[in-house]
C-alpha positions as CSV (number, residue, x, y, z in Angstrom):
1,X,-11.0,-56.1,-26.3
2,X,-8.0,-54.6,-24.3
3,X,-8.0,-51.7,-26.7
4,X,-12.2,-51.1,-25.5
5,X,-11.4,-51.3,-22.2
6,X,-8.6,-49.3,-22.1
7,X,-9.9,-46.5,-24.1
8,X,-13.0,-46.7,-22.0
9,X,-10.8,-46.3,-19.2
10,X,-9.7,-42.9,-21.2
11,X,-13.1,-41.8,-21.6
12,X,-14.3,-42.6,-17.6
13,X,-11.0,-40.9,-16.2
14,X,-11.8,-37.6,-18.7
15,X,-15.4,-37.6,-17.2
16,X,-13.7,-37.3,-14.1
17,X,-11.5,-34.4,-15.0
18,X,-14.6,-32.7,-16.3
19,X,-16.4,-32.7,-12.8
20,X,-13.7,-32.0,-11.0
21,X,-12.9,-28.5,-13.1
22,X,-16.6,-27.9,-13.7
23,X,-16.7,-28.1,-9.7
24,X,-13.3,-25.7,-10.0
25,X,-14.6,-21.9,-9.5
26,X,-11.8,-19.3,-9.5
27,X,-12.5,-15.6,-9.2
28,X,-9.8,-12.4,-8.3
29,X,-9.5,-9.2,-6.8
30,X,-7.4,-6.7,-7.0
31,X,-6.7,-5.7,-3.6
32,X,-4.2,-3.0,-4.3
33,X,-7.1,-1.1,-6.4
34,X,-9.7,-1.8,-3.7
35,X,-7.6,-0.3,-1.1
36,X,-7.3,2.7,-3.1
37,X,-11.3,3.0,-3.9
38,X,-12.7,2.2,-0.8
39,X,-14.0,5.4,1.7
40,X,-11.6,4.0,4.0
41,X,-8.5,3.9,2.1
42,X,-9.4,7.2,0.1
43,X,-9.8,8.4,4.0
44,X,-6.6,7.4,5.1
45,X,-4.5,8.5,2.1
46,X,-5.8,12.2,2.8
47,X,-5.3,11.8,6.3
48,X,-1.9,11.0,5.7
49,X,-1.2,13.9,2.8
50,X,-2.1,16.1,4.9
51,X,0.2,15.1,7.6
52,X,2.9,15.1,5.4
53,X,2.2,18.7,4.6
54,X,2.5,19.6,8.1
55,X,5.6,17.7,8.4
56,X,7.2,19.0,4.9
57,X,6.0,22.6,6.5
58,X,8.1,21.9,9.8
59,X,11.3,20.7,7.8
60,X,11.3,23.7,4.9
61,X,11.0,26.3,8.3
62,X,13.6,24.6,9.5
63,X,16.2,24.3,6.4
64,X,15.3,28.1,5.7
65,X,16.9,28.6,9.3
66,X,19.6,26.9,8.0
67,X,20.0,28.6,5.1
68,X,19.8,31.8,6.7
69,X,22.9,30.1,8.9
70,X,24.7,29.8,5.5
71,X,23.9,32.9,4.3
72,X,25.2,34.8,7.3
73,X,28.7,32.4,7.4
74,X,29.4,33.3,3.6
75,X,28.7,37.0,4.1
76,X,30.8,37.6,7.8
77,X,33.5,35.1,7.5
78,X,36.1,37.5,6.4
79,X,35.3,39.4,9.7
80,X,35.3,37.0,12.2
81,X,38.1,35.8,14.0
82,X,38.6,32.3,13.4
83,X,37.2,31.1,16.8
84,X,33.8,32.2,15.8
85,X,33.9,31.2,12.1
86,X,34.8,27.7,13.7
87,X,32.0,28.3,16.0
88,X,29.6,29.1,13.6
89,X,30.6,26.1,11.2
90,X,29.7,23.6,13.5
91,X,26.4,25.3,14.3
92,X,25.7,24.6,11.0
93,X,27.1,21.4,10.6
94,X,25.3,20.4,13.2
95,X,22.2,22.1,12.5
96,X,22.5,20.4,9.0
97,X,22.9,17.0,10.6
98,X,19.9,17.1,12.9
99,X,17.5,18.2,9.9
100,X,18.6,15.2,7.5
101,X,18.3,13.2,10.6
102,X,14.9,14.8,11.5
103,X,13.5,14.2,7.9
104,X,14.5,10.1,7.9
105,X,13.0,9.6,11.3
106,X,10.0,11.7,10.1
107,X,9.8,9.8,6.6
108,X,9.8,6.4,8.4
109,X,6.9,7.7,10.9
110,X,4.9,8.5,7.9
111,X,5.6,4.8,6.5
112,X,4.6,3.3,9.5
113,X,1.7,5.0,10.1
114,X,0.8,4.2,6.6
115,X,1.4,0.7,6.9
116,X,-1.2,0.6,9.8
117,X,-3.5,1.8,8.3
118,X,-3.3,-0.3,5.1
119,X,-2.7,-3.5,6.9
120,X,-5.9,-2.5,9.0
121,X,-8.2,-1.9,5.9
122,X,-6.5,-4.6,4.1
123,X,-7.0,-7.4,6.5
124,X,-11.2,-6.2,6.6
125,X,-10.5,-6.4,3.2
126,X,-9.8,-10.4,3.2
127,X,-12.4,-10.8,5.8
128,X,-14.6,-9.6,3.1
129,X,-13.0,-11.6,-0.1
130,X,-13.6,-14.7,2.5
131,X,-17.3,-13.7,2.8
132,X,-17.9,-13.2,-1.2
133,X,-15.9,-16.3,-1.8
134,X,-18.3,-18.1,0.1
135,X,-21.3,-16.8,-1.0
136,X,-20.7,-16.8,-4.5
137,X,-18.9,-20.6,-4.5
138,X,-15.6,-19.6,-5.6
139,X,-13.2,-22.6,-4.8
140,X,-9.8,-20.0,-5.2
141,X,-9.6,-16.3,-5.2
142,X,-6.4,-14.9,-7.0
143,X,-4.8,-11.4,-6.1
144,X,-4.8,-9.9,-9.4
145,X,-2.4,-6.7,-8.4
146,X,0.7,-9.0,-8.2
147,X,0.7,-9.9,-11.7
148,X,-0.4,-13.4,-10.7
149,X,-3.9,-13.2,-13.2
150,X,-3.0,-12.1,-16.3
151,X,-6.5,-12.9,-18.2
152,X,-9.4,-13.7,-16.4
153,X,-13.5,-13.1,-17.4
154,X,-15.0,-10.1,-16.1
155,X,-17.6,-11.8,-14.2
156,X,-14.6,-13.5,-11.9
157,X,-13.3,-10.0,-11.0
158,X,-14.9,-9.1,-7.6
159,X,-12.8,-6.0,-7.0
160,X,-15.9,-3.5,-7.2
161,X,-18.1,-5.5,-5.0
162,X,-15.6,-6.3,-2.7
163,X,-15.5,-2.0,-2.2
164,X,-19.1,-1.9,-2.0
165,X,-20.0,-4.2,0.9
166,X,-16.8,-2.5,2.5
167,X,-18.1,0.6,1.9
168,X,-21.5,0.0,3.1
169,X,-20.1,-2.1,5.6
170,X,-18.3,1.2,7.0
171,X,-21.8,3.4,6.7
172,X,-23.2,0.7,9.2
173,X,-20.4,1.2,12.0
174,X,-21.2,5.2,12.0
């Protein structure tokens, strides 16, 4: 009789286990791919290439300056007194120094401005996954670009709706 009872108690606890993962709904997105896809994020990543051509423009002017600089100290070093060659040596180390130091603070405005707008698009982003989520009954939505899904059915991946409603959702803001 124990053994009935306790095997019954098996069978009522697995039932249990069955509803409770057939109530378990878990889809994923990859965020890093919809950032790249959307309008926005497309957008924003030619925005900022072409920014960076302007600013890679700026610094090549300026190190051909410098080379020029370098140029002239090898050729007329011979001829100048040492006072001048001294003079013109720190010009250029100088010089030199203020363009490395130009291109890092440059480089890290670039990065930050890129982070802003990334964060910006990716936190509409959630707002969206949130939305779907909701609407579609998914208990847990997994980031998929962190190497945190490794398998998971098609049907579960709501990357490319996730772009579309942002997409559409950016048509209705113009």
């Amino acid at each position: 009789m124990k053994k009935i009872a306790s095997i019954s108690v098996v069978f009522i606890l697995l039932g249990f286990v069955h509803l409770a993962a057939a109530e378990l709904k878990i889809g994923y997105v990859n965020l890093q791919r919809a950032l790249n896809e959307c309008e926005a994020g497309r957008r924003a990543k030619a925005e900022l290439k072409e920014e960076a051509k302007k600013l890679e423009k700026q610094l090549t002017e300026k190190q051909e300056e410098l080379k020029k600089l370098r140029e002239e100290i090898e050729k007329k070093h011979a001829v100048w007194n040492e006072e001048t060659r001294k003079a013109k040596e720190r010009d250029y180390q100088t010089k030199s120094q203020h363009l490395q130091q130009e291109f890092v603070r440059l480089s890290e405005e670039l990065n930050r401005k890129r982070g802003q707008k990334e964060e910006k698009i990716i936190k509409e982003l959630r707002a969206l996954i949130d939305q779907v989520a909701e609407e579609k009954g998914y208990t847990y939505v997994l980031e998929a670009s962190t190497g945190l899904v490794i398998y998971g059915p098609e049907e579960d991946d709501i990357t490319d709706l996730v772009i579309k409603l942002y997409n559409e959702k950016l048509k209705e803001k113009k």
